[in-house]
N, C-alpha and C positions, 0 to 999 in steps of 0.2 A: 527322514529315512534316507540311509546312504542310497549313491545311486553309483551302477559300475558302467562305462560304456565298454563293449567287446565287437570288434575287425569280424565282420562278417566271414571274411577268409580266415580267419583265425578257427574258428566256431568251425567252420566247412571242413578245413584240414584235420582239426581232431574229431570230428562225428567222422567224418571218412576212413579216417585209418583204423575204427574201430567197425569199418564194412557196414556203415549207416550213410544214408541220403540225410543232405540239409536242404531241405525244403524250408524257405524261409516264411512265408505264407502259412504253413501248417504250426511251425516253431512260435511265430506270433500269438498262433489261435490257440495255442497248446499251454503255453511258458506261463501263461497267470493263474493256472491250475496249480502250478507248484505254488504259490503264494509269493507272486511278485507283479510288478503292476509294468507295463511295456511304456516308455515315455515314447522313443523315437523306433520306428522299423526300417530300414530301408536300405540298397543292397551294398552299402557299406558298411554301416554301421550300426549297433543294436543297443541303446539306452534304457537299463533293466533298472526300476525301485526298487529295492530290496527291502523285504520288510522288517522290521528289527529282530523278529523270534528266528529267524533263518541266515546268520553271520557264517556258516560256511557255505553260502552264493556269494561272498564279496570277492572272488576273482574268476577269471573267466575260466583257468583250469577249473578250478573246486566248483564251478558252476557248472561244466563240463562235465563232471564227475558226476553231481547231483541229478543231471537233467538225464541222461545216456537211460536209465533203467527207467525214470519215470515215462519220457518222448519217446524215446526209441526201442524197448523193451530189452536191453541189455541183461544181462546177470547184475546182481547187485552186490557191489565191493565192500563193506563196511570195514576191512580189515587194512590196517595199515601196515606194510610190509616194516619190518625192523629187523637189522642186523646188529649185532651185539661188537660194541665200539672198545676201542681202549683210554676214549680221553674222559678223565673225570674232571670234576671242578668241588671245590669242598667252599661252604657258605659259614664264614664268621660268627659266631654265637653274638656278638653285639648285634646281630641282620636282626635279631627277635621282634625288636620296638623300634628299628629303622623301615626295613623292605623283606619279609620274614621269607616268603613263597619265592622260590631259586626253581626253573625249571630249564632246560637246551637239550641239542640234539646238533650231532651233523650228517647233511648232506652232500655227498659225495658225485662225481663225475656230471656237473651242471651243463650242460651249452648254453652262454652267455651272450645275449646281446646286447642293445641299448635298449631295445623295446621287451625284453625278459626284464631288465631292473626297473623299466618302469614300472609295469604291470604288478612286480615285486614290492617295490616301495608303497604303490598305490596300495596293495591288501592291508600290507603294513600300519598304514593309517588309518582305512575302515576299521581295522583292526582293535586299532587304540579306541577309537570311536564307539565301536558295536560292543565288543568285551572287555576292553579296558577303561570303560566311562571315563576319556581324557587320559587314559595313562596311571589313572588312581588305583582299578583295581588290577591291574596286567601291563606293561610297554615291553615290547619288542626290540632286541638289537641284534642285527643282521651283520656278519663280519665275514671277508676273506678268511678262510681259515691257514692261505697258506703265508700269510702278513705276522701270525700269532704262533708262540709255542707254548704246547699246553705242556702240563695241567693247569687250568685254573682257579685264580679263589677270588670272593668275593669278599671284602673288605670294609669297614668301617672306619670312611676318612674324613681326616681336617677339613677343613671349609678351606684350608690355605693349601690344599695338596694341586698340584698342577700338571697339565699335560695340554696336549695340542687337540682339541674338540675338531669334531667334521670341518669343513670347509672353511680351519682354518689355518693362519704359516706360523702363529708361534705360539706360547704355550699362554694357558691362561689359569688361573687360580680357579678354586670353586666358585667362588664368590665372585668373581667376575665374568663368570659365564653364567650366573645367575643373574646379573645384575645388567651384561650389555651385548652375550648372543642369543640372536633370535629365539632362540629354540628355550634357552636359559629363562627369557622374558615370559615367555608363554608357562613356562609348567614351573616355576618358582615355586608357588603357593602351593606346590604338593610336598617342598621338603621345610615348610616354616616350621619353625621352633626346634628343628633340628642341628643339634649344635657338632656333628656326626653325618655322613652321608654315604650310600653306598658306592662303590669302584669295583669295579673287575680287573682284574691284572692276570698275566701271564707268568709263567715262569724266568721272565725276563725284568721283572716286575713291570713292565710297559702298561700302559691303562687302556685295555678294550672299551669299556663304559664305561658311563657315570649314567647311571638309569635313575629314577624314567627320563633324564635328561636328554643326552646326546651321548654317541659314540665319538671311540677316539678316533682322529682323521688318517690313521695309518693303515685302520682295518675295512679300508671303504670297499664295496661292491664293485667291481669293475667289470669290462668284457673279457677282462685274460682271469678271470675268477670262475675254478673249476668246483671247488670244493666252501664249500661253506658253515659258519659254525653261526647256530641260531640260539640266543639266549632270552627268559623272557620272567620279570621280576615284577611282584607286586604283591598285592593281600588276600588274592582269592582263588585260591588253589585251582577251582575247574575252571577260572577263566583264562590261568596261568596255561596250566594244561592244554586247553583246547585250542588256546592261540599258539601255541607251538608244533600242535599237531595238525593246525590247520595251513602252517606254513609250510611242515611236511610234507604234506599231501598236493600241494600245489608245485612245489619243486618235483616231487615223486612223479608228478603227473608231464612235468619239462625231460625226464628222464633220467633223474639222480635217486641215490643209491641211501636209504636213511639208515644212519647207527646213532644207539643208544647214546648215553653220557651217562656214568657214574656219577649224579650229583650225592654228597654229603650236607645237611641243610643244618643250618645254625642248632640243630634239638640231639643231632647224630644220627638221626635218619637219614636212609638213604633211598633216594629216587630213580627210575630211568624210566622213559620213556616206553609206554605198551601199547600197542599198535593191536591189540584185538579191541573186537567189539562187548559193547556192552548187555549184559542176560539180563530185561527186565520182565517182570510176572504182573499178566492182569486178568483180571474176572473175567471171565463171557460173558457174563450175566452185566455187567458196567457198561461193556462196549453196546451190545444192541440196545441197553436199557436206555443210555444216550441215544442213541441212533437211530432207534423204532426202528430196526431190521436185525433179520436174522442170517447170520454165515455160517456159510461150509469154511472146512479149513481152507481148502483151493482160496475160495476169495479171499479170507483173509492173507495167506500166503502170497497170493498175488500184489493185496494191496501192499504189504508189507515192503517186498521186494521194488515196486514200483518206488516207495520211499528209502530205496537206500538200504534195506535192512532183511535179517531174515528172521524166518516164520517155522521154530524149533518145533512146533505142537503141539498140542496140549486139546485136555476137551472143557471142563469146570473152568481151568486158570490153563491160559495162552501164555505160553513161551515166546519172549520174542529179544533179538540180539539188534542192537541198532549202534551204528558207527557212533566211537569214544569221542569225537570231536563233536559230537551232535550237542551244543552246549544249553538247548533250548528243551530238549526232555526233561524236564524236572518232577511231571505226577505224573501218576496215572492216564489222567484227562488227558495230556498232552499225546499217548498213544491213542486214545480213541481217536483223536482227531488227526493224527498219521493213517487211522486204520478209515476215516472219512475221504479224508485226501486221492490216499492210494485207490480206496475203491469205487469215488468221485461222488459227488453230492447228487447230481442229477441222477443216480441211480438208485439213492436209496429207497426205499419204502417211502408211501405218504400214510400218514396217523392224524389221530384226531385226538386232542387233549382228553384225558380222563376227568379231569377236575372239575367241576362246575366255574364257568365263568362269571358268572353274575356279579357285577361292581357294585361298590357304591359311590355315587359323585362326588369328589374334589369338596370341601368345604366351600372354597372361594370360585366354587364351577363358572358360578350366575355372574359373579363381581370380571371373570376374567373374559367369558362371553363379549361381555356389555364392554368392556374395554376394547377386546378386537374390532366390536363393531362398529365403536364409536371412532376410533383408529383408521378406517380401513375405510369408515366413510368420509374421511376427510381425504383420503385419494390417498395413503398412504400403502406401502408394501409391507409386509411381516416379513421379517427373515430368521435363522436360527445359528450363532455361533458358537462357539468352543467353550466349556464352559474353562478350559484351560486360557491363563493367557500368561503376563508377567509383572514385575517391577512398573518399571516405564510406560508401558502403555496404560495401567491401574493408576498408576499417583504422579510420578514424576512428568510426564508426560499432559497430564489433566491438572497436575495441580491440586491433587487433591491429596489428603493425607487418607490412611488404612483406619475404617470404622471400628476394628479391633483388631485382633488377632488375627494374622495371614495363615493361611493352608498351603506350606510349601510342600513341591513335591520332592522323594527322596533321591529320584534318582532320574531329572527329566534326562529328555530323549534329544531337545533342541531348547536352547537359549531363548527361545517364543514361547516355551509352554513350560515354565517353571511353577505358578502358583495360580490355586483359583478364584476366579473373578471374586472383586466383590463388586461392582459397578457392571452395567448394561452398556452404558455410553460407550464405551473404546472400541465394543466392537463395531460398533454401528459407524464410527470413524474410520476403522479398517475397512470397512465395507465398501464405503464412498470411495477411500483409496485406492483399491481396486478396479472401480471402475469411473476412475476421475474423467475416462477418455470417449464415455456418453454424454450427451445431451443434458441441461438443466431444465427444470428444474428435478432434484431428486429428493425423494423424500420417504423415507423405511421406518419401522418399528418393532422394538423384539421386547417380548416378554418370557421371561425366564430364572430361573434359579442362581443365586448369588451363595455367596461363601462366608461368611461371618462369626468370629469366633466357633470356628470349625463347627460352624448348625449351619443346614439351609436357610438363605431364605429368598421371598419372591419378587423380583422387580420388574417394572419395565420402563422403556427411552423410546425417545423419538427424535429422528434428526436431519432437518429438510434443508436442504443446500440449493439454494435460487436465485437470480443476480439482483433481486431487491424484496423488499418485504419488510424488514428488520423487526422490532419490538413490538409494533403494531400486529403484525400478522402474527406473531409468536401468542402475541395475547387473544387473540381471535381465536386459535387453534384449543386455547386453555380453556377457553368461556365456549368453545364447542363440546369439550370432551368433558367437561364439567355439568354441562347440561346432559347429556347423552347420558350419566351417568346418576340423573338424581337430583346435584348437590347444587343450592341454592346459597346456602352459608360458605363461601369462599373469598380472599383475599390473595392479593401478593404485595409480600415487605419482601422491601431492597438489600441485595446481600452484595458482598464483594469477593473476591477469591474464586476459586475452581477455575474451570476451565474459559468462563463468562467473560467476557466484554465489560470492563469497570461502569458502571453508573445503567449500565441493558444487560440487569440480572435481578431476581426475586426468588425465594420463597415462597413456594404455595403452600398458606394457611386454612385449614377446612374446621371449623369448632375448634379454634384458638390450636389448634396439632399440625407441626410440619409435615405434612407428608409428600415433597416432593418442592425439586427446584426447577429455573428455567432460566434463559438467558440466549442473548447473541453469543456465539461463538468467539473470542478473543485471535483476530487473525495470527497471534503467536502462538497459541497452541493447533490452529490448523496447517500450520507450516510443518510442526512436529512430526504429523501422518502427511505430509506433503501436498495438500490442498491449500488453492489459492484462492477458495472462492468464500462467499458471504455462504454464512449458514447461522442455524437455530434450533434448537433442541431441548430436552426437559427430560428430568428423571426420577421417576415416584416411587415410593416404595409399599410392595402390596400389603402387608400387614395394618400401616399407619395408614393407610385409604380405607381398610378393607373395617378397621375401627371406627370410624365416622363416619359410614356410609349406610342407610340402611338396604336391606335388599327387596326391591319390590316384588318377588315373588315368592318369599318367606311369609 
């Protein structure tokens, strides 16, 4: 999750000029109501999580903005003010199957600093981050408007067309600004197989950008930059949108003046930027039927308002208008839980389920029982991790190869949480990592759900790290929880590979069926999670156990 830091005095000067106290003590105890999590408070500086469903908190204006009606009881703005501009930009019909979604705006009479363009560029890249997943579906280019003469068009160019990218003195080919600037190196793989790439140019044919790359280095941001032209290209229209209006609204809120753009888009449609809010319609009967309470309009209008939005009325189906930039409204659901926010959780009603609860137990209830206990009597700790993890830490990392089919996700959040588990073990290695900087011996075990040819299934590991023991105790630990468990009919054959220590590794064999390995830990692979100590571990799989075992209270 991004995270933004915001200058205490920065926060104090704009609540104040809005005839509000910053009480920073209240603001701490208050701010995680809106859904964001406080890392650092103190009377400098304020280090807020942002949580991903909420990308217009990612600058300290637009958070500014957000906070005023919910903390302070302000009026609620959802309206973005829009003056009707005269620069258009027209989008080349080849943009269709290159970078199709053309959306800009300018901002006019800015006061510029050095800490304004920080603060600037910083949203800019949450930005890319939170709605443009890396730039793929939205990127942002922020230009001096008075470096450029419009009108603009948006182009479909050679790989060999050249101009002077940001931060640099002389000019470079496409291709090699893909191939050796920074910026080029990083976001490549968003124009592979494109033999065509898009450019902006001016009336002077001069190159504003090469998106989602880099801008040109003529149209850079400076402190003598009053007026500004914001453009922002990619494949999905509301995050196009929203990321232009969200940089609107952040300027707007520094004291600049926003006008439209006539864009013309590759289809002959034409766009400009609208600054009203959005009318969406929901049950009454949805909202408290989530919420087990019942509202007056008052509360709902209050809680609305408190989010930013207003509360048009309604009695069967609720009127409600909530700011265009709001990119994370998508259903219905998503207003209940505005109309939860707004009129806070600890006040709602308590209820009691309707349903009958009565379960019936887990097939493998008894079999998982007897494992914690057999576990937990060997002095071990149960822990619980992500069933998220990745690549590397899953196979490359362990050594091992994918049991089948991986469950990638479509659209992770972070580089750590792309696909889910199939292995118990890695977490159990993160975990140690974590806390390499206690005491030995340590020794944990998790039982939990694995991912495998996209079906559940159930395992669990154990993984004791101690400055001696070795194969000996690892076999002790197995002829414990072996016995705890029943099973008389057991062996271990010698394996090599995974994560194990060549020649201090086996197979555990139960009625001639694998179900489960063990081994020393291979100090090459505990380097990997950056542990330097002796360890030992085992990893079973419940189904294969769960078939050769019988249940003694069946």
């Amino acid at each position: 999750m991004p995270t933004i830091s915001v200058e205490q005095n920065l926060l104090r000067n704009m609540v104040e000029s809005r005839g509000r106290t910053h009480d920073i003590a209240d603001l701490a105890h208050r701010l995680p109501l809106m859904g964001t999590d406080i890392d650092i408070c103190d009377e400098e500086t304020l280090d807020i999580e942002i949580f991903p469903d909420r990308p217009d908190l990612l600058s300290p204006e637009t958070l500014f903005h957000g906070m005023m009606p919910f903390l302070h009881n302000a009026p609620s703005m959802p309206h973005l003010a829009i003056h009707p501009g005269t620069i258009s930009m027209k989008v080349d019909s080849e943009l269709e199957n290159i970078r199709p979604i053309v959306r800009g705006a300018v901002v006019r009479g800015v006061e510029i600093d050095e800490e304004v363009i920080k603060r600037l560029m910083d949203h800019q890249e949450k930005l890319h981050f939170a709605l443009g997943r890396g730039r793929r579906r939205s990127s942002i280019g922020i230009h001096d408007l008075a470096t450029i003469a419009p009108p603009f068009t948006i182009i479909a160019a050679n790989r060999d067309h050249a101009f002077i990218p940001l931060a640099m003195e002389k000019e470079m080919t496409v291709d090699e600004i893909l191939e050796s600037h920074p910026k080029g190196v990083d976001y490549a793989h968003l124009l592979d197989g494109m033999d065509r790439v898009p450019i902006i140019i001016d009336s002077n044919d001069d190159v504003l950008s090469f998106p989602p790359i880099i801008n040109g280095d003529h149209t850079t941001v400076t402190t003598n930059t009053r007026d500004l032209f914001i453009e922002c290209t990619g494949w999905d229209s509301r995050a196009c949108e929203s990321s232009v209006m969200l940089v609107c609204l952040q300027l707007s809120i520094l004291g600049g003046r926003v006008e439209s753009v006539r864009i013309t888009g590759h289809d002959g449609k034409e766009w400009s930027i609208d600054g009203s809010p959005v009318e969406h319609t929901i049950k009454r009967e949805l909202v408290e039927g989530v919420l087990g309470n019942s509202f007056t309009n008052d509360e709902i209008d209050n809680a609305i308002r408190r989010m930013g939005g207003i509360f048009n009325g309604g009695e069967d189906v609720l009127s409600i208008s909530m700011p265009r930039w709001r990119f994370d409204i998508l259903h219905p659901i998503d207003l209940v839980e505005e109309v939860a926010i707004g009129h806070g959780y600890e006040d709602l009603a308590h209820d009691v389920p309707k349903a009958p609860l009565t379960a019936l137990p887990r097939p493998d209830n008894h079999l998982r029982r007897r494992i914690r206990g057999a576990l937990q009597g060997l002095g071990m700790m149960q822990i619980q991790s992500l069933t998220l993890s990745n690549d590397n830490d899953q196979f490359n990392a362990m050594r091992w190869s994918a049991d089948g089919a991986i469950t990638r996700m479509t659209n992770p959040i972070t580089t750590e949480h792309t696909i889910l588990r199939q292995n118990i073990l890695p977490g159990l290695f993160r975990l140690l990592a974590a806390n390499r900087h206690h005491d030995l011996p340590q020794s944990v075990y998790e039982l939990g759900t694995v991912v495998v040819d996209h079906h559940n299934r159930e395992r669990f590991a154990f993984l004791v790290a101690e400055p001696s023991g070795g194969f000996a105790a690892l076999r002790g630990r197995i002829q414990a929880l072996m016995r705890d468990l029943g099973c008389e009919n057991w062996s271990l054959t010698a394996i090599e590979g995974g994560p194990w220590l060549s020649g201090r590794a086996a197979e555990i064999i139960v009625a001639g069926s694998k179900v489960g390995e063990c081994g020393e830990i291979d100090p090459l692979v505990a380097e990997n999670f950056e542990l330097k100590v002796p360890m030992s571990g085992a990893q079973f799989d419940m189904i294969a156990l769960d078939s050769v075992l019988t249940d003694p209270v069946l």
